[in-house]
N, C-alpha and C positions, 0 to 999 in steps of 0.2 A: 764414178763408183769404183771404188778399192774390191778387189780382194786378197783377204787377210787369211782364209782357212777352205780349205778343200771338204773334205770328206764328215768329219762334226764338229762343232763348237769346243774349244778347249774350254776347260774346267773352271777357268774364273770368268766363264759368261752366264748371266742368267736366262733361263725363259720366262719372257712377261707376256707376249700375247701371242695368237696366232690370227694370220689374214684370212677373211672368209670369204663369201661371196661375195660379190660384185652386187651393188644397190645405183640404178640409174644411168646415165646416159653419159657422165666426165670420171669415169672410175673410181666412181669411190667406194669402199669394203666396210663389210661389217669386221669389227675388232671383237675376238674372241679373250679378251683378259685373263691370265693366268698368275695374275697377282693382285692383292688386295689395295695398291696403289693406284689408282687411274692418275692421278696428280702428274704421275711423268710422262703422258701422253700431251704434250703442249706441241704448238704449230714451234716448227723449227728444230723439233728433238728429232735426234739420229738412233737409227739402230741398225744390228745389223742382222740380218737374214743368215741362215744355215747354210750359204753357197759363201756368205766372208762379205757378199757385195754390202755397202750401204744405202741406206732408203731413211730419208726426212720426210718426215709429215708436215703438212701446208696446211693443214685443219682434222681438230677432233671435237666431234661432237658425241660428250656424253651419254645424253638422254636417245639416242636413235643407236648409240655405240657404231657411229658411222668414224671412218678415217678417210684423209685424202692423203696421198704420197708423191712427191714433188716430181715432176716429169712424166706419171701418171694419170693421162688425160681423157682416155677412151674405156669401153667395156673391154676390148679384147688385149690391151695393155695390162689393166687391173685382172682380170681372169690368168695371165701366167704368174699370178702371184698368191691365186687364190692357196688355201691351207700352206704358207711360208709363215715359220715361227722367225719371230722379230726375236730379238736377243739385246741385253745392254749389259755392261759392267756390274761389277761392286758399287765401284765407286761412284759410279754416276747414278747408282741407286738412292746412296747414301746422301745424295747430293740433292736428289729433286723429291725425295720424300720425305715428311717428315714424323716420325716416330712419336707415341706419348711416352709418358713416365712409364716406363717398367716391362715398353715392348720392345720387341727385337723384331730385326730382321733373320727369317727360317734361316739363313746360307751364315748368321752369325751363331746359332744353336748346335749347329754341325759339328761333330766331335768333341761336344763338350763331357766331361766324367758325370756320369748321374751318381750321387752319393745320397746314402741314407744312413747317418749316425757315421759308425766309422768303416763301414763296410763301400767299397766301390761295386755298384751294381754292373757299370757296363760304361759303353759311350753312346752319345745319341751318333745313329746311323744314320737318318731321314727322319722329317716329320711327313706326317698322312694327316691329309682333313677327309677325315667321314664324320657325312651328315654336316653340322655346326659343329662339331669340335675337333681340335686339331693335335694327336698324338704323338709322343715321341718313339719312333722306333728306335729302340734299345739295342747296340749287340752286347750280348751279353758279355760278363769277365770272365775270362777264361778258369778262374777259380768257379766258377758258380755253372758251368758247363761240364767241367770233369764230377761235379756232384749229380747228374745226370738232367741240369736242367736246361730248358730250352735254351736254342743261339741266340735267340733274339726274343722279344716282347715288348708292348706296346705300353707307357704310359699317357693318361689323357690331361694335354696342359691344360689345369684345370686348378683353383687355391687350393681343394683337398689333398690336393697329392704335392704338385711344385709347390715347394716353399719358400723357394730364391734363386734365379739363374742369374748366373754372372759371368754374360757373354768374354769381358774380359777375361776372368780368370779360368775360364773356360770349365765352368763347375754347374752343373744344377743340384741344388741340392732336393729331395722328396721323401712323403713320408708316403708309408704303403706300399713303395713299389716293388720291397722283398714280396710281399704279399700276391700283389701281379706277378713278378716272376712265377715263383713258387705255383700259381694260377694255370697259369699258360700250358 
């Protein structure tokens, strides 16, 4: 086991899951998922912990949301590992999931310009999922903040409003979301 990072995770790692309790008698943990991929939980994939150390898993079982992690073989082994967020790349995101037509990856939305017509609303900040739907938090353009309006505001990725992101060119374009500003 490496480590790579002391104190947090540098900025081009994601959080996919976090370790939970301890389930039986050879340490195995419930998987708390914090991404809409489970596909890159396979026996033999690495990640790595918020201490830098690495941890491969030896088996994941979906349906019980059970994990085993290689050299992890007792309750009280599994138990110092209990609430440790697993972390993976970009890249290896990009690698073991795979995307439909027209979705993205949240970490590729990041900083995109939200534009409505010829107006620059803001850049997305973060996306939030409340409830079933998943929002862009907006910071707002600093033209549109000296007119007294909010720093930030939330548009709901949703066809009424996004009308085309394009991770690439790093653009969303939407209609209404003056409207949500203006709102907020």
């Amino acid at each position: 086991m490496s480590n790579r990072f002391r104190n947090s995770p540098p900025q081009d790692l994601l959080h996919v899951a976090t370790l939970g309790r301890v389930v039986g008698l050879k340490g195995d943990m419930r998987l708390n998922l914090s991404t809409d991929f489970p596909e890159q939980f396979s026996a033999n994939t690495t990640f790595l912990l918020e201490n830098g150390k690495e941890v491969t898993l030896t088996a994941y079982n979906p349906d019980r949301e059970l994990v085993h992690l290689k050299g992890i073989d007792s309750p009280e082994a599994a138990k110092a590992l209990t609430n440790a967020k697993l972390f993976t790349t970009f890249e290896a995101t990009r690698e073991r999931c795979n995307l439909k037509e027209g979705e993205f990856f949240w970490f590729d939305l990041l900083g995109c310009r939200v534009v409505e017509g010829e107006s620059i609303l803001g850049k997305v900040q973060e996306i939030e999922r409340i409830g079933p739907l998943d929002y862009l938090l907006v910071a707002t353009d600093p033209s549109f903040v000296s007119k007294g309006l909010p720093n930030t505001f939330l548009i709901p990725y949703i066809d009424r409003f996004v009308l085309n992101a394009d991770a690439a060119a790093k653009v969303i374009t939407v209609e209404g979301g003056l409207d949500l500003l203006e709102a907020s």
